[in-house]
N, C-alpha and C positions, 0 to 999 in steps of 0.2 A: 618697607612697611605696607605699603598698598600692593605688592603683592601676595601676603599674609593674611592680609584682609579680606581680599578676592579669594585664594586659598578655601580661607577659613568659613566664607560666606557661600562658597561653592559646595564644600560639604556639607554646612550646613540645609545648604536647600537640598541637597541628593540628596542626605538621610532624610530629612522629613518629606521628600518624593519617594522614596525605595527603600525605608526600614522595613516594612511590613514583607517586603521579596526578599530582601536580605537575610531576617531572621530565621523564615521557613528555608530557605538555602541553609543557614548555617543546621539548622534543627537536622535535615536532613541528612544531610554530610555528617553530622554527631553521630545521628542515630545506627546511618551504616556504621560508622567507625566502630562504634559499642558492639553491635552483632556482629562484626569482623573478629573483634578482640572476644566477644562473648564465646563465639563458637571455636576459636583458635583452643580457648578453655578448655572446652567440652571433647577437642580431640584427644590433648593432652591426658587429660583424666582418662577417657576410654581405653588412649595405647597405655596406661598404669594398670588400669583394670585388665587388662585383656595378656599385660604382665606379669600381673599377678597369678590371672588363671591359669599359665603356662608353667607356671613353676609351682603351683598345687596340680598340675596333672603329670608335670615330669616324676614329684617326691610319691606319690601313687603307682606310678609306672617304672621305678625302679627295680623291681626283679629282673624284668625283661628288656630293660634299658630300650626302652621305645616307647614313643607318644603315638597313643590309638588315632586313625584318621578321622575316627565319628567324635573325638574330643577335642580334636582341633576345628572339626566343621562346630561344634557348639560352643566354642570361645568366638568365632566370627560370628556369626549369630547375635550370640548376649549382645556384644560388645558395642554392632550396626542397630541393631535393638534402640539399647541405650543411647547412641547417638541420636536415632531416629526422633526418641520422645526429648531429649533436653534440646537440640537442636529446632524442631516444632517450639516445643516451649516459649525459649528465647525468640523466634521469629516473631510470633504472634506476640508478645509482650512488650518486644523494645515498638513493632509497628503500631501497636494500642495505643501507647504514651507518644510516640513523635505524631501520629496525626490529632491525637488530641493536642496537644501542642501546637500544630500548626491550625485546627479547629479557632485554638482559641485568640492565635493573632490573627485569623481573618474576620474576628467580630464575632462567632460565631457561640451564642447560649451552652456554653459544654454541661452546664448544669441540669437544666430539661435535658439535653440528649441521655447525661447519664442517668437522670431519674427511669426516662424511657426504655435505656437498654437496659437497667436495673429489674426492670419489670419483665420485660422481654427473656431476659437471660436466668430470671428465677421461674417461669413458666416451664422456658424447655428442659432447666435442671430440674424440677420437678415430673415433668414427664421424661424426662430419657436416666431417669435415676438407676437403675439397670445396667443400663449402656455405662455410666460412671463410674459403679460399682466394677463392672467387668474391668476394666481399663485399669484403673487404680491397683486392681488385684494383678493384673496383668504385669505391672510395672512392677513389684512389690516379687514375684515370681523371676521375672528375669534378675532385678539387682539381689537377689537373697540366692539366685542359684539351686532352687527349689530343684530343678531336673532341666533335661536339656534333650535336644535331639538325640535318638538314637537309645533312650535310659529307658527300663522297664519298668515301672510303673502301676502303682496301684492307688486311683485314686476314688475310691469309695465304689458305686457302681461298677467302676468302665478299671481293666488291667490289660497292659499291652505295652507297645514300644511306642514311644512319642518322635514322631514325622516330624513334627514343626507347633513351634511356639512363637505366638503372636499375643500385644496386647488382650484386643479381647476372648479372643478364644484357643485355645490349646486342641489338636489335632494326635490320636490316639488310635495304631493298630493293636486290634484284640489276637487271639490266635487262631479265631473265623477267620482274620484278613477282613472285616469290616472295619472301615476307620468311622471313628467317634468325633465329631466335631463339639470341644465342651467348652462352657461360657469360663472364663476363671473366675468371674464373681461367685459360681456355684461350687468351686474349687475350696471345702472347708478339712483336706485334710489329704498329705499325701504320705505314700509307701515306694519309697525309691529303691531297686534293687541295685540300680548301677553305680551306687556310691559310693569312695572306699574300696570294702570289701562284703562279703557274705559267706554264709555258712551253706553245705550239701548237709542234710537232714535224711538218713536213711532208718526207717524203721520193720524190725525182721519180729514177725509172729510164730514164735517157737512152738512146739505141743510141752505139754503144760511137763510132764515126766521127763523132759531133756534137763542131760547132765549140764546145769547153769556156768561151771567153772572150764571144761570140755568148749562150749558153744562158745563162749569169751574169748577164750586161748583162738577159734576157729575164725571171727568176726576178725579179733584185731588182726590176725596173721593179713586174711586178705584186705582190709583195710588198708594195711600198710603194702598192697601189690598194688594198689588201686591208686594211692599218692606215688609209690614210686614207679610206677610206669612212664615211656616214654612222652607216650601223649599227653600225658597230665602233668607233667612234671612245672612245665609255665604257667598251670591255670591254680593249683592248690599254694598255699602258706600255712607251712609248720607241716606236723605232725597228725594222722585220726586222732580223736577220743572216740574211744567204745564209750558210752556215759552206764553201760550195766543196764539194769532192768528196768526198763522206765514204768511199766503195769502191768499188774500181776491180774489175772481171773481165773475161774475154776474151771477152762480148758486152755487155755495160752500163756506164754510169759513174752512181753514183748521187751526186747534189747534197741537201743537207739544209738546208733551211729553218727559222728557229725566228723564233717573238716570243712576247717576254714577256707576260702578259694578266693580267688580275686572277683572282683564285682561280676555281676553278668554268668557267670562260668556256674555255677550251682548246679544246673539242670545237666549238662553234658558229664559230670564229674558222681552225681548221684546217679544217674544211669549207669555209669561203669560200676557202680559200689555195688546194686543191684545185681550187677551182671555176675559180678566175681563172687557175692557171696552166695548167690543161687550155685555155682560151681562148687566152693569150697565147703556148704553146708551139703551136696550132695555126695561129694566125697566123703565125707566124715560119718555120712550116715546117718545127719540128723534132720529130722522131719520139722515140715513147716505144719503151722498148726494149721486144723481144720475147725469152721465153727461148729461143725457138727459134731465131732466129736466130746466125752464124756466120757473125764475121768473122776473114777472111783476110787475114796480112800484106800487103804488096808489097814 
């Protein structure tokens, strides 16, 4: 019994000497533990995500049964990206709540303080509203997959290949080879080429008097030398369409050519289309139009 007592009187006076170190101890210890577990979270989700975009780049990449290396460097990317900003996140939020917590078992007003960083922190967010804008947009770009290193790119002004994407600003070579440094808050609208797939777009200005049904029969034939070539043969999907006459005027008829091509590949595959039908319309005899010229009914 009177050791129970002693016990019980010993605790007694160490908690009320050492509750107030105790508690911030234990606060502390929580807090880690929470961002231990917090960010264990956030890897998890990343290697899903980062999962994910490995098998939308493999089901893309099936013709040629290989994953591009510029597609794997922007899955690592996104991925440290996203880490980077929920990992910050969680640091600064669980540290916010444990030293206010511990603020407030040391006696300490949390109320003034927060009226005061309330005011504080509605200043700077008023002045750096810009800078918050960018960021948010930033973040909103990498988790949506808007575009990624290495994608070509057309975002209103500025068209080129994208070097590197960051929160606030997106970095952009033109085909000067000047690189663009852009805010993404001013990012209201993009044109991805590297996504998917895309179309080669070739259009041939005939003189107005060529035999229409002759020039067709001529188009598709090399059309179709231009998809089944060797070189091309990995870069096109399907078949040409000759699409026929796409405009007519009172010296030309223009005929428009498309094939589908895998992303990126447009520009090398309508220069070959170019190449062959400047051949096969010079074989066949048929003239490209001139503006100058002026034809006359009969």
């Amino acid at each position: 019994m009177n050791i129970a007592t002693t016990a019980s009187d010993w605790f007694t006076t160490f908690w009320a000497n050492w509750h107030v170190l105790i508690r911030v101890i234990l606060i502390i210890v929580g807090a880690i533990v929470l961002r231990w577990l917090l960010l264990l979270s956030v890897r998890r989700i990343v290697k899903s995500v980062e999962s994910g975009a490995n098998i939308k780049n493999k089901v893309l990449t099936t013709i040629t049964n290989e994953i591009s290396p510029v597609s794997k460097a922007r899955v690592v990317q996104r991925s440290k990206t996203m880490a980077s900003v929920f990992n910050n996140f969680i640091t600064w939020t669980v540290t916010t709540f444990a030293l206010t917590m511990v603020l407030s078992e040391l006696g300490v007003a949390i109320g003034a303080l927060a009226a005061g960083a309330g005011l504080v922190g509605a200043g700077i967010g008023f002045g750096a509203q810009s800078l918050i804008k960018d960021l948010i947009s930033g973040l909103f770009i990498v988790v949506e997959d808007q575009y990624g290193v290495g994608d070509s790119v057309n975002l209103g002004e500025v068209s080129g290949t994208v070097e590197a994407v960051g929160l606030r600003i997106t970095q952009v070579r033109d085909a000067d080879g000047v690189l663009w440094y852009i805010r993404n808050g001013e990012i209201v609208r993009v044109g991805n080429h590297s996504q998917g797939w895309s179309r080669a777009i070739v259009d041939i200005s005939l003189a107005y008097g060529t035999d229409v049904e002759q020039a067709k029969k001529v188009i598709e034939e090399a059309a179709g030398q231009v998809a089944s070539a060797p070189e091309n043969t990995a870069s096109v999907i399907g078949e040409p369409d000759v699409w026929g006459i796409h405009s007519l005027s009172g010296d030309e008829i223009v005929f428009r050519v498309v094939q589908k091509v895998k992303a990126g590949q447009s520009d090398g595959v309508a220069r070959d289309l170019r190449s062959y039908l400047k051949k096969s319309l010079d074989g066949a005899g048929i003239a490209l139009a001139s503006k100058q010229a002026i034809y006359v009914a009969k």
